[in-house]
SETOR-329263 format. One record per residue (C-alpha): residue number from 1; residue in three letters; x negated, y, z negated. Coordinates in steps of 0.02 Angstrom, whole numbers, plus 50000, padded with zeros to 5 digits. Last residue first. Layout:
  num  residu     xx     yy     zz
  NUM     ALA      X      Y      Z
...
//
This chain:
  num  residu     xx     yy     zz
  635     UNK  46478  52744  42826
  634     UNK  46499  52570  42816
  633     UNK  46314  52465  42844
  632     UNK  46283  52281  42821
  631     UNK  46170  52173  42743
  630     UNK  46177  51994  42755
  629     UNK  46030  51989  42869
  628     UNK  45924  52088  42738
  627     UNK  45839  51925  42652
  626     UNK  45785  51925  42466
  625     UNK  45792  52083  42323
  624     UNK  45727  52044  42168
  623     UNK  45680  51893  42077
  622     UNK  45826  51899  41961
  621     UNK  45955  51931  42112
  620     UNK  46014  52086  42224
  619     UNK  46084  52027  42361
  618     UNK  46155  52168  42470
  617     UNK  46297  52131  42566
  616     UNK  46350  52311  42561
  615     UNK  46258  52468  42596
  614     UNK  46399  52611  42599
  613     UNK  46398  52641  42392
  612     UNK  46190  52704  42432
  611     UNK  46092  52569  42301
  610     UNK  46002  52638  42147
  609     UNK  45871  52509  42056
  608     UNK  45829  52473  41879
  607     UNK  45747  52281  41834
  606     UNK  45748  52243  41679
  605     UNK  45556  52129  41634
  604     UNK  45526  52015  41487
  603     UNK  45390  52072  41372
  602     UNK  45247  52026  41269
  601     UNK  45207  51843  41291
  600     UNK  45044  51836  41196
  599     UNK  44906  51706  41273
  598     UNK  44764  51588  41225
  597     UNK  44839  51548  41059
  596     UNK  44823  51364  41064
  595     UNK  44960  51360  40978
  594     UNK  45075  51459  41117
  593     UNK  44997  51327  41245
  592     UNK  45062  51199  41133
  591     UNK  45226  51275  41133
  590     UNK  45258  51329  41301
  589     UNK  45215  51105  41344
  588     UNK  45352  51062  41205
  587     UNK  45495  51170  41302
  586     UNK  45439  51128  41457
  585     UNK  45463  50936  41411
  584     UNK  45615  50991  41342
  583     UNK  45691  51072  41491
  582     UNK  45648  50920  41593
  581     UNK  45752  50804  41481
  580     UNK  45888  50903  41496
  579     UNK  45881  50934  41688
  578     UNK  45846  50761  41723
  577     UNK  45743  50775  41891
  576     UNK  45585  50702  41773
  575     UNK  45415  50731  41913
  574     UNK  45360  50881  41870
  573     UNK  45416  50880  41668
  572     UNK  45303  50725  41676
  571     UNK  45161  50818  41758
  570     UNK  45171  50973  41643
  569     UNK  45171  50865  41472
  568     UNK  45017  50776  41546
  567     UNK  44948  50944  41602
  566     UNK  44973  51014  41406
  565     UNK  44907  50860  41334
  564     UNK  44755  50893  41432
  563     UNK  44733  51030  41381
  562     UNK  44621  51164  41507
  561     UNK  44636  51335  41495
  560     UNK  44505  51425  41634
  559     UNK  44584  51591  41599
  558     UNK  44666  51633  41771
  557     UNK  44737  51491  41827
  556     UNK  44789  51533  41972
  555     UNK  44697  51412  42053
  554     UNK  44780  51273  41960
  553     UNK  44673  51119  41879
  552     UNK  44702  51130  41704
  551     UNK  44891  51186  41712
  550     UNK  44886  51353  41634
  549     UNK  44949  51499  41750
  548     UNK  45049  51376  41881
  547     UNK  45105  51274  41778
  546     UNK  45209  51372  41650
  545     UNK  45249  51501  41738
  544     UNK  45312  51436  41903
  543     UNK  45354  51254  41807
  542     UNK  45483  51336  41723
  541     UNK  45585  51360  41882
  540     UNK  45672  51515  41986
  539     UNK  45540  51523  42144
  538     UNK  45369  51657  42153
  537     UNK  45449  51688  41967
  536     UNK  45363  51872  41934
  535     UNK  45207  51889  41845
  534     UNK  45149  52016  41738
  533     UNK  44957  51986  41677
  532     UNK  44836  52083  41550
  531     UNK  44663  52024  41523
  530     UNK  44554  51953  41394
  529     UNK  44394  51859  41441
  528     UNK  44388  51905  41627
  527     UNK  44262  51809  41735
  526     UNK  44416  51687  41794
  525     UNK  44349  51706  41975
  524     UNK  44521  51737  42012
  523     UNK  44529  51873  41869
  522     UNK  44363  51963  41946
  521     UNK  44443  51985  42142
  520     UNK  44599  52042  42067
  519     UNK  44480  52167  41967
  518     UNK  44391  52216  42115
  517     UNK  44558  52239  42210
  516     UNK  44639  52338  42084
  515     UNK  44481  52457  42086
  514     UNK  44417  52438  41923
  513     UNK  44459  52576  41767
  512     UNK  44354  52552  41586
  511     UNK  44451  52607  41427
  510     UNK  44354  52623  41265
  509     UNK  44395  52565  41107
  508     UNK  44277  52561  40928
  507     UNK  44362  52412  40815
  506     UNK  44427  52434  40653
  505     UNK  44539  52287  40657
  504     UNK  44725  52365  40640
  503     UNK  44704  52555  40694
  502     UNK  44565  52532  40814
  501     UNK  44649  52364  40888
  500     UNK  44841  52469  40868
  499     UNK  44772  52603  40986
  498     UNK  44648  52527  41100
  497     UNK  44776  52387  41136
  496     UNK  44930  52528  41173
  495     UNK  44829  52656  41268
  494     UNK  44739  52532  41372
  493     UNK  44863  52375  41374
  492     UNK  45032  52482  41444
  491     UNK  44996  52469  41622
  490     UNK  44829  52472  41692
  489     UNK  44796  52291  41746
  488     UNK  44702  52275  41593
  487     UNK  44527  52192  41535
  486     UNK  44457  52177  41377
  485     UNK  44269  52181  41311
  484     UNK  44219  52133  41134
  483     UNK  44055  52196  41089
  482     UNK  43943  52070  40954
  481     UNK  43796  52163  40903
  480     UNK  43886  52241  40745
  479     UNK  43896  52078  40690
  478     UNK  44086  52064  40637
  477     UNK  44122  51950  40776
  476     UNK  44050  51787  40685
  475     UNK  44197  51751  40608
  474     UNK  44279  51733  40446
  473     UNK  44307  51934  40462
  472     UNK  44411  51909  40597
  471     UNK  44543  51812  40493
  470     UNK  44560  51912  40366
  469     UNK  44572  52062  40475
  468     UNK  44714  51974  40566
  467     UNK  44784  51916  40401
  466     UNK  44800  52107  40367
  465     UNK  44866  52169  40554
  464     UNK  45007  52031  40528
  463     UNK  45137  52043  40683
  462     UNK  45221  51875  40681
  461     UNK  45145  51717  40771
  460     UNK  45251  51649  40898
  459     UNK  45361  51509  40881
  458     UNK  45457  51489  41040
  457     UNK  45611  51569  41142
  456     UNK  45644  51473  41300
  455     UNK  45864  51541  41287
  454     UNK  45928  51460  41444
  453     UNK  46026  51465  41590
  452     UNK  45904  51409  41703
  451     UNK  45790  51570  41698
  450     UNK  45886  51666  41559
  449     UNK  45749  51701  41458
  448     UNK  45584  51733  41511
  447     UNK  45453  51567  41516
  446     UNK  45306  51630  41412
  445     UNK  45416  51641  41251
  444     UNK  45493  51787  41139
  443     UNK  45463  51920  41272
  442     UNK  45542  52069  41208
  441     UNK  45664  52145  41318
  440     UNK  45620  52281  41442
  439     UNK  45721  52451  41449
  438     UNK  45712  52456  41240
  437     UNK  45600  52645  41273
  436     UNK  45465  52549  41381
  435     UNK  45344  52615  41257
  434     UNK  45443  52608  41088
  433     UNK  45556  52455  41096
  432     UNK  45472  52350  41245
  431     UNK  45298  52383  41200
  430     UNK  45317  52416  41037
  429     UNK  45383  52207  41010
  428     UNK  45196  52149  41045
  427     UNK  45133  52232  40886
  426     UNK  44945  52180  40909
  425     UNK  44833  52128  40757
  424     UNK  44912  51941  40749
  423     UNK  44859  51886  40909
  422     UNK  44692  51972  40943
  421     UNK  44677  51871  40751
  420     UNK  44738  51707  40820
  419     UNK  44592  51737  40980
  418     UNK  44476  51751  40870
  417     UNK  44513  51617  40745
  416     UNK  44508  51523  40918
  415     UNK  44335  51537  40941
  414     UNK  44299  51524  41112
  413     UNK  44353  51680  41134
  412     UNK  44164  51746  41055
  411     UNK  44119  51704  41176
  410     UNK  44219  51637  41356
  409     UNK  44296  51488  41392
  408     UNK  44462  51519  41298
  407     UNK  44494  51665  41397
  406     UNK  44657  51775  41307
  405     UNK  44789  51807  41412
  404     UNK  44894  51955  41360
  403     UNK  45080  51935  41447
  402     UNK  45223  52017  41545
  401     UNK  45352  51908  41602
  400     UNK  45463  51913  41745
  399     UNK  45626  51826  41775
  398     UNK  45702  51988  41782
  397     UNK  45858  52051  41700
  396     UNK  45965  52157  41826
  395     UNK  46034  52326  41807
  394     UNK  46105  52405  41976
  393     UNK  46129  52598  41960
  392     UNK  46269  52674  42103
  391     UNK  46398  52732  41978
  390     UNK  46270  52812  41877
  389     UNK  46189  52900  42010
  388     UNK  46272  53067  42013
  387     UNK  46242  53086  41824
  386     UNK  46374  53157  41708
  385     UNK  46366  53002  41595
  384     UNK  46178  52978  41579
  383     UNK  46113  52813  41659
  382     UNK  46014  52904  41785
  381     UNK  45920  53001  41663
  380     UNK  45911  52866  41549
  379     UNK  45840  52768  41678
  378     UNK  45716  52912  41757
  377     UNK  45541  52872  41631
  376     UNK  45548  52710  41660
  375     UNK  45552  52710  41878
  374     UNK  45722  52658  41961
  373     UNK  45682  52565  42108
  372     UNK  45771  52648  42276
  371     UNK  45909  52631  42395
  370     UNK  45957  52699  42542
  369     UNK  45813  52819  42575
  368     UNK  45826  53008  42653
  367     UNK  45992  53057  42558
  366     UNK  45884  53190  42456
  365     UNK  45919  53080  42291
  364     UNK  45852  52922  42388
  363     UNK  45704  53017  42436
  362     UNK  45677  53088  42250
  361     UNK  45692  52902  42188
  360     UNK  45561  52835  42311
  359     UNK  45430  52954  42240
  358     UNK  45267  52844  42332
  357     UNK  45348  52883  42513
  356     UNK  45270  53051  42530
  355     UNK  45109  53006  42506
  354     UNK  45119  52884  42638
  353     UNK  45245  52756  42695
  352     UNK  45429  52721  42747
  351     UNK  45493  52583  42779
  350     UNK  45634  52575  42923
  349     UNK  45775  52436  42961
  348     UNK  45860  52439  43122
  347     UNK  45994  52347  43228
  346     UNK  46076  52296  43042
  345     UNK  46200  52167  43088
  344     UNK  46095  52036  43082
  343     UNK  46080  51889  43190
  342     UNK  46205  51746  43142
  341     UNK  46165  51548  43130
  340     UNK  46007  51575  43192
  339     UNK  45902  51748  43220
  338     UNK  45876  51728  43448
  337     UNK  45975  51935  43420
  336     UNK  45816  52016  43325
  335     UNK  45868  52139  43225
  334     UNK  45755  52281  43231
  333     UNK  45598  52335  43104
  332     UNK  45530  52498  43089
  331     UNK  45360  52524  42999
  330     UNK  45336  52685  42942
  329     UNK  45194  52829  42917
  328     UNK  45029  52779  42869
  327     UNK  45010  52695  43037
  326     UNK  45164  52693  43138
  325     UNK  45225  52530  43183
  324     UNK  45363  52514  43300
  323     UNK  45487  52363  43329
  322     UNK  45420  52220  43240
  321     UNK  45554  52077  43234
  320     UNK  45711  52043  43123
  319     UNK  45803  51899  43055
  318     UNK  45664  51769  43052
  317     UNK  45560  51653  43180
  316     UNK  45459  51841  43235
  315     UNK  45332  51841  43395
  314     UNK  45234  51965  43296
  313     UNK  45174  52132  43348
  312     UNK  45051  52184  43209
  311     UNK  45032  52002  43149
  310     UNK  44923  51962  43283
  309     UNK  44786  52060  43195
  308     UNK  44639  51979  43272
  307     UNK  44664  51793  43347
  306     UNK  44728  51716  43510
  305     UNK  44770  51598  43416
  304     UNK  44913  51640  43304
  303     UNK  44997  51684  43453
  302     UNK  44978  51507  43540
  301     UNK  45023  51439  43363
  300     UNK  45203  51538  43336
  299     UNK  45223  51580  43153
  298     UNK  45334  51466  43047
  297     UNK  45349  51526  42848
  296     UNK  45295  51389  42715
  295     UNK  45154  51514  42656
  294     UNK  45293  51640  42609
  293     UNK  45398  51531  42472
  292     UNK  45566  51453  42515
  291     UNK  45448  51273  42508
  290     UNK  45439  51295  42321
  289     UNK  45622  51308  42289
  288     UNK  45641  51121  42382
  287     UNK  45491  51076  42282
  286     UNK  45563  51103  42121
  285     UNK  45599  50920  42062
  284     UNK  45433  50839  42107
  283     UNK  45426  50644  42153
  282     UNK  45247  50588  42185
  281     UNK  45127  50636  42309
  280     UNK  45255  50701  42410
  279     UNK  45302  50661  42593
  278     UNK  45367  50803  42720
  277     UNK  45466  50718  42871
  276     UNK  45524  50826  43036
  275     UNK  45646  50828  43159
  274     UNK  45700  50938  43312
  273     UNK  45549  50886  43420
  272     UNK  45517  50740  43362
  271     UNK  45461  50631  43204
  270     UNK  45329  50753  43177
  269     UNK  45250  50691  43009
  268     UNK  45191  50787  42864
  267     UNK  45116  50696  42729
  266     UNK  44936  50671  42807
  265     UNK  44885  50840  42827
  264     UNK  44762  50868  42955
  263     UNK  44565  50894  43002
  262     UNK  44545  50825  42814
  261     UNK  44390  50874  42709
  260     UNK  44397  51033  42713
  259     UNK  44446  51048  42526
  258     UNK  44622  51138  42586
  257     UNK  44646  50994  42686
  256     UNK  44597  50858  42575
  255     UNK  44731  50946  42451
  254     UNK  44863  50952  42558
  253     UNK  44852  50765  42604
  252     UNK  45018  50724  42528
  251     UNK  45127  50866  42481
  250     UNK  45120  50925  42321
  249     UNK  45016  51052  42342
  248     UNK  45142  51132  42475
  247     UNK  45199  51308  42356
  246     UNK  45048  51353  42217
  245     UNK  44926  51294  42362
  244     UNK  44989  51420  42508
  243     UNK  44895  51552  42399
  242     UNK  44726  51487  42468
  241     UNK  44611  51536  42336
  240     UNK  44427  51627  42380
  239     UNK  44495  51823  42416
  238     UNK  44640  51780  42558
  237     UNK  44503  51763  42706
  236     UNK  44385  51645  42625
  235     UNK  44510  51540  42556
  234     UNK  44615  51524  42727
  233     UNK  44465  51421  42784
  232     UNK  44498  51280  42701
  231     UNK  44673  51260  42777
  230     UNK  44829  51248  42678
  229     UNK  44908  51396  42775
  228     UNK  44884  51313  42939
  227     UNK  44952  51152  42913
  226     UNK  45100  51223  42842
  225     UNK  45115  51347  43012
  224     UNK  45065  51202  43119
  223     UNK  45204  51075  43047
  222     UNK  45332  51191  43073
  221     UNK  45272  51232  43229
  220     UNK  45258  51052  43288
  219     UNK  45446  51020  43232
  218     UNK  45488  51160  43370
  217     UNK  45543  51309  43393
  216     UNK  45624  51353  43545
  215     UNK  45522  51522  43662
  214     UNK  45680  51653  43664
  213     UNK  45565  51805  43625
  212     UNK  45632  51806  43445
  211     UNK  45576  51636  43421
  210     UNK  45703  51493  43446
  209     UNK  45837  51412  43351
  208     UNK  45941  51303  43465
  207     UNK  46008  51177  43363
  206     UNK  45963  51193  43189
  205     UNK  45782  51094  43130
  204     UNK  45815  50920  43045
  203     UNK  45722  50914  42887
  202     UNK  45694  50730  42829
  201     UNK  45621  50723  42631
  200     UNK  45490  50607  42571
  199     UNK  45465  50559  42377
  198     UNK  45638  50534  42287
  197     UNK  45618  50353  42302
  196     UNK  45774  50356  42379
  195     UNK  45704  50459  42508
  194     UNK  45774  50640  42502
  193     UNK  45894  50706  42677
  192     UNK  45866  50904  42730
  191     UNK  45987  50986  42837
  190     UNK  46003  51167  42930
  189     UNK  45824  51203  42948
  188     UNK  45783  51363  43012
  187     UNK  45867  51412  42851
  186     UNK  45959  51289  42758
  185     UNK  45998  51336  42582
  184     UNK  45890  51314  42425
  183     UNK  45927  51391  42255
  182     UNK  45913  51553  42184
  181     UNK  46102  51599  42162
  180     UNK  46091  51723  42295
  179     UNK  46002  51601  42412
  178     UNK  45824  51553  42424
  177     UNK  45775  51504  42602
  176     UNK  45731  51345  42702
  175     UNK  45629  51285  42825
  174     UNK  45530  51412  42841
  173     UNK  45538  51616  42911
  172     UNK  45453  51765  42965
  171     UNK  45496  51944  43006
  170     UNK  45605  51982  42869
  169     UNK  45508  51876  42748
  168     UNK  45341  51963  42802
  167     UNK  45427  52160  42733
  166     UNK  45480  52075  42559
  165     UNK  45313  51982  42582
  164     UNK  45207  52141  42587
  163     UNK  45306  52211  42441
  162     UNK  45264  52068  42319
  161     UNK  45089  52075  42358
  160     UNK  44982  51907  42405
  159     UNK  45016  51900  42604
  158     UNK  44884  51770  42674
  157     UNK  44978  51612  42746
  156     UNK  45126  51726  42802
  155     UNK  45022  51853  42874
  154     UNK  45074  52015  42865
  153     UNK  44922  52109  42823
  152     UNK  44870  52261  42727
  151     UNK  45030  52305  42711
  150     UNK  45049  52510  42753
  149     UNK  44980  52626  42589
  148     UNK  45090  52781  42501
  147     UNK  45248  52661  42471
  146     UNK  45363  52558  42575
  145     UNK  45524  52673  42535
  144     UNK  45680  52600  42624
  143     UNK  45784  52652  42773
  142     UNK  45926  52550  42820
  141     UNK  46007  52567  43003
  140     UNK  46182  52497  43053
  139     UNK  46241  52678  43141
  138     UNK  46431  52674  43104
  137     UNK  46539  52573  43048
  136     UNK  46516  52380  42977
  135     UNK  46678  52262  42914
  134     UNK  46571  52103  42889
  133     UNK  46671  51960  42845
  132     UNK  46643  51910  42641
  131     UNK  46501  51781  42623
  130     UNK  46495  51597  42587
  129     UNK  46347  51547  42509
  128     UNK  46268  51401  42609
  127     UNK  46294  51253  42527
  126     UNK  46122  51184  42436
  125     UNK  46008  51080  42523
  124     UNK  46012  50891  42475
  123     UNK  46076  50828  42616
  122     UNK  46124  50642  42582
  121     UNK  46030  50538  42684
  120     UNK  45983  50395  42530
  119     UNK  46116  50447  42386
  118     UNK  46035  50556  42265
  117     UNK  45967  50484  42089
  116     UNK  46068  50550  41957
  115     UNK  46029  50711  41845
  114     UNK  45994  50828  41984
  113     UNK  45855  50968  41970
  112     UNK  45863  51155  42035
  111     UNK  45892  51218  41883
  110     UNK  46042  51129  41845
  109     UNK  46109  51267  41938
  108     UNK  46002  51402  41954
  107     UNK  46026  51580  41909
  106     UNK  46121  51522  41744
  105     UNK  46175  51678  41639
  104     UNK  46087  51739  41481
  103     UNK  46008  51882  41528
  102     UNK  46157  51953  41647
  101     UNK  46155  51986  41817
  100     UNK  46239  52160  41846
   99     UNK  46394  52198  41908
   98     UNK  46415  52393  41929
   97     UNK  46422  52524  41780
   96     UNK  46235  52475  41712
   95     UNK  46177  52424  41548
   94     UNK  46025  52481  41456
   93     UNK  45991  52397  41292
   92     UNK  45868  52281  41329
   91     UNK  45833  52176  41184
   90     UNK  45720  52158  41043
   89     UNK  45634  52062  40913
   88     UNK  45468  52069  40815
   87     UNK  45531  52207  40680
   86     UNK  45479  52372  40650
   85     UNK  45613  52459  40755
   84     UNK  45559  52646  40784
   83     UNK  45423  52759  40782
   82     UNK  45248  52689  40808
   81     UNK  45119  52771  40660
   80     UNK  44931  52740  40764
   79     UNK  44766  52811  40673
   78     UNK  44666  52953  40652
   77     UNK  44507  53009  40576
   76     UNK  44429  53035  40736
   75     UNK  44548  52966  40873
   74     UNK  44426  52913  41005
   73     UNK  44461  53010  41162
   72     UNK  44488  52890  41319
   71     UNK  44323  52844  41403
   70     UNK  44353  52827  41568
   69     UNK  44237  52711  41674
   68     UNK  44250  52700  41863
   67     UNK  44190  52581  41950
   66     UNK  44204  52583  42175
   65     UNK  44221  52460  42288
   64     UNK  44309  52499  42443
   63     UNK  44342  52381  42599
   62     UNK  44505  52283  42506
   61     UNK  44607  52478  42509
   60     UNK  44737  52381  42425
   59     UNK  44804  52533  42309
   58     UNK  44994  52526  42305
   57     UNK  45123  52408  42388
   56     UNK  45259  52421  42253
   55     UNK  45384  52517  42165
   54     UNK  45508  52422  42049
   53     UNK  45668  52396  42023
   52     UNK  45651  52339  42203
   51     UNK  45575  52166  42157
   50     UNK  45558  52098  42348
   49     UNK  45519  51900  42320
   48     UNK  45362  51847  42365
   47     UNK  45340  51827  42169
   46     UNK  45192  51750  42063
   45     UNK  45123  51931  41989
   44     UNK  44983  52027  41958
   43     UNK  45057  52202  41930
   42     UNK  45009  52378  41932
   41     UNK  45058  52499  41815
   40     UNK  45092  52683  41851
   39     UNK  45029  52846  41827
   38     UNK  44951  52801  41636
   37     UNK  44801  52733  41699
   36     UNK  44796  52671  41882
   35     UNK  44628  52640  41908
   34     UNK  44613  52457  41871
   33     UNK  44591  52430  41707
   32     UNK  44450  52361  41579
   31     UNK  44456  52397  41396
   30     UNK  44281  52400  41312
   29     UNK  44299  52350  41124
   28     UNK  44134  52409  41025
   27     UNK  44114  52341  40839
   26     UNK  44047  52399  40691
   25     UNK  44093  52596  40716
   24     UNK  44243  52558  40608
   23     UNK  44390  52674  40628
   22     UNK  44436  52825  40559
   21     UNK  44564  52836  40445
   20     UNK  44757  52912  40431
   19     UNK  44800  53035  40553
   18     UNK  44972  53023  40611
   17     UNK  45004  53012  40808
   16     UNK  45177  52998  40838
   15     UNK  45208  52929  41013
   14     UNK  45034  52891  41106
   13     UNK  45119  52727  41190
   12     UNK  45190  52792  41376
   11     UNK  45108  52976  41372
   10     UNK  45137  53004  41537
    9     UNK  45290  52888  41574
    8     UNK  45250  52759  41664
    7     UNK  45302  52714  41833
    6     UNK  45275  52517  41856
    5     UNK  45168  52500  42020
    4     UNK  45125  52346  42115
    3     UNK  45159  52141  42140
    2     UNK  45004  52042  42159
    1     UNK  45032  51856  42227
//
């Protein structure tokens, strides 16, 4: 799922240029973004969970294809000195006045694994969290900046943009949810019983839940809507993957579905019309998190149906419905009263869009949004000591990496002396300590600390520009005939890879901008040899970084890496619901992909965001923000 729009600072990485030697005109290093150079970054991400520390929703026009090549000014006679910390290590030092989430504190219990084998019809769904009685006054509205474009769909089985399925998670909803504390509570479900051979789980639907124009909802929808977003011909219309398959893979006959060769899927079962049974392919210990995601949401099949854009007045399953949709303007949502247990209190909820939407943090200063991300370039402002906002600044540690994949697949990649020397030549610990100004932490693994509790730092090769040269000049790259193209999503990768490449390996830079979509379209295709990647946890477990983005046979695989001791590693950790033993297999598998040195964690995101002192009941968690039925208004 893509997630949009980092604010940058202008010049971001071109801090304290000294002139020192010009570089080698032996070899030519195209850098490929996506059009968004230096305004903002743009994220590929795993989340449909609302990040609001960040803006999002930004450049999907799908039905334009355009290339456009910038050649940022090669520094003649000039190199790259970066003020600051020299060292490989770094934290965030920002800290906010309210409660924040802190980096090292568990956001899953046990991550979301027991260590004993659970009691045949137990319900395994977490307790819901219990909340503090709603004391509202006056008008219960929330308005929120959507950004300068409207969703280009709201789909469940076809959202891919972290914004787009904060809005679809209002509207729609599964079986279960992710709570506060990241872990699964009933939802339209209210229990959920595990086999004892830990492979098919009962949901039992709640009592009288219904669609928002009173029609019940059934086991059969539940079983349409998965159905439905596992189907073949979902590919075609979501850019060739089915998203759907990084949630209900597991489940049996998914994968005959989604290859067309299955009308059905075998491992869901209506038992009747209040119960259901889901059966895995083998025991998986995150698949309770996994089914919170968007593709797992229940639309209405007659609706569905009758075709076009049905999603533009929705027959909503979740806490709010569709109540006027102004192109390029807002979409307002209202509480829909059928919502089980407890329809909101909020009657209305309004995103805002168009140009005048994309500065969310000068609405929410003006009093015309509630709440707002916190761009780079504003946090010390807002942090300062005689600002306004201070008081009202949320800090909250992401579980969200930001990473360099390198394409094994793909010359001269293929050698991994290469791909060692990429490693080596480029100061990963700038990013977060010089461009980001210390408001990221640096990545010091591909899983980001904190997610379960724990630390998930690795060996990484240190910063060596010399052995990188060493190393690059065993191999067959220095023929002046050899380019070297990389891509970027636009964020920091084009100034801060052309500068320390040209500085470190002598290598001629340029910077080539795609349309997002094009380059979306290229990375899924896995026709990119180096490109740069943040992804958000789509659910709060290793397994969404680590197996999704290199397990041999995932479509979001981006790079084509394939070891198989890495997918047996994956598969055990999969199926092991000892939280100990789990965490090591992890552990091992982030280290032989680190070895293989197809990727370079870089940075771990902070999340910044200003919330209004009247909207309370507000979770704000590390995956973002989740469900607004909690929230209530006291003005």
């Amino acid at each position: 799922m893509l997630e949009y729009a980092r604010i940058l600072p202008i010049a971001g990485g071109q801090r304290d240029l000294r002139c020192r030697h010009r570089p080698s005109a032996n070899m030519h290093v195209a850098i490929v973004s996506d059009g968004t150079l230096h305004s903002m970054k743009q994220r590929i991400v795993g989340v449909h969970q609302f990040d609001s520390g960040r803006q999002r929703g930004w450049s999907r026009s799908l039905r334009t294809v355009s290339l456009l090549v910038l050649i940022l000014p090669i520094l003649a006679a000039c190199s790259v000195g970066w003020p600051g910390r020299s060292d490989s290590t770094g934290t965030a030092t920002a800290r906010s006045p309210r409660t924040t989430v802190a980096a090292s504190e568990p956001v899953l219990a046990n991550g979301g694994v027991t260590t004993t084998t659970p009691e045949s019809g137990r319900n395994v769904l977490a307790t819901p969290t219990p909340r503090a009685a709603a004391k509202p006054s006056g008008s219960q509205t929330l308005t929120l900046a959507g950004g300068p474009y409207d969703p280009s769909t709201l789909d469940p089985a076809l959202v891919r943009d972290a914004s787009t399925a904060f809005i679809e998670r209002q509207i729609f909803r599964g079986l279960v949810k992710l709570g506060p504390k990241l872990d699964a509570e009933p939802d339209l479900a209210d229990r959920a019983e595990l086999s004892s051979d830990q492979r098919t789980y009962t949901f039992h639907l709640r009592n009288g839940i219904s669609f928002q124009d009173g029609s019940p909802i059934r086991a059969s929808d539940v079983q349409f809507s998965l159905e439905r977003a596992t189907a073949a011909d979902i590919a075609q219309r979501a850019g060739g993957s089915i998203p759907a398959l990084t949630f209900l893979s597991d489940i049996v006959g998914v994968a005959e579905h989604a290859a067309g060769t299955s009308p059905d899927v075998s491992g869901i079962k209506v038992v009747d019309d209040s119960t259901l049974t889901i059966t895995l392919t083998h025991p998986v210990a995150d698949f309770l998190v996994k089914l919170a995601g968007a593709p797992a949401s229940v639309v209405q099949q007659r609706e569905v149906e009758q075709g076009g854009d049905w999603w533009r007045a929705p027959n909503a399953s979740g806490p709010f419905g569709i109540s006027k949709w102004d192109a390029g303007q807002q979409l307002v949502l209202g509480a829909n009263m059928n919502y089980l247990p407890d329809p909101p209190t909020l009657k209305t909820v309004t995103f805002l869009f168009g140009a005048g939407a994309s500065d969310p943090l000068t609405l929410y200063e003006r009093n015309q949004v509630d709440l707002s991300p916190v761009p780079d370039d504003a946090v010390d402002r807002i942090q300062a000591e005689n600002s306004p906002e201070r008081a009202e600044l949320i800090v909250t540690p992401q579980l969200s990496g930001s990473y360099v994949l390198i394409n094994p697949n793909i010359a001269p990649f293929n050698d991994i002396n290469v791909r060692k020397a990429l490693i080596l030549a480029f100061d990963r610990a700038k990013i977060a300590t010089v461009t980001y100004d210390g408001h990221v932490q640096v990545a010091n693994g591909i899983v980001p600390a904190g997610l379960q509790g724990a630390d998930w730092s690795t060996t990484i090769p240190a910063y060596d520009p010399a052995a990188a040269k060493a190393l690059l000049a065993q191999t067959a790259v220095n023929a002046q005939s050899t380019p070297l193209t990389f891509y970027t999503s636009g964020d920091y990768a084009p100034v801060a890879m052309k500068l320390q490449y040209e500085a470190n390996l002598g290598i001629t830079t340029d910077v080539v901008q795609l349309k997002f979509e094009d380059y979306i379209n290229d990375i899924t295709a896995r026709k990119l040899p180096v490109l740069t990647l943040d992804w958000v946890a789509d659910y709060p477990d290793p397994a969404n970084f680590l197996r999704t983005l290199f397990y041999s046979t995932s479509t979001e695989n981006y790079i084509g890496y394939n070891n198989p001791a890495v997918d047996q590693l994956l598969d055990q950790a999969s199926a092991e619901r000892d939280a100990v033993k789990r965490s090591a297999l992890y552990e091992e598998a982030q280290q032989k992909i680190i070895d293989d040195a197809v990727v370079i964690p870089v940075y771990d995101d902070v999340q910044y965001q200003v919330v209004k002192p009247y909207v309370h009941g507000l979770d704000v968690t590390a995956i973002g923000l989740l469900g607004l039925e909690t929230v209530w208004v006291a003005k």
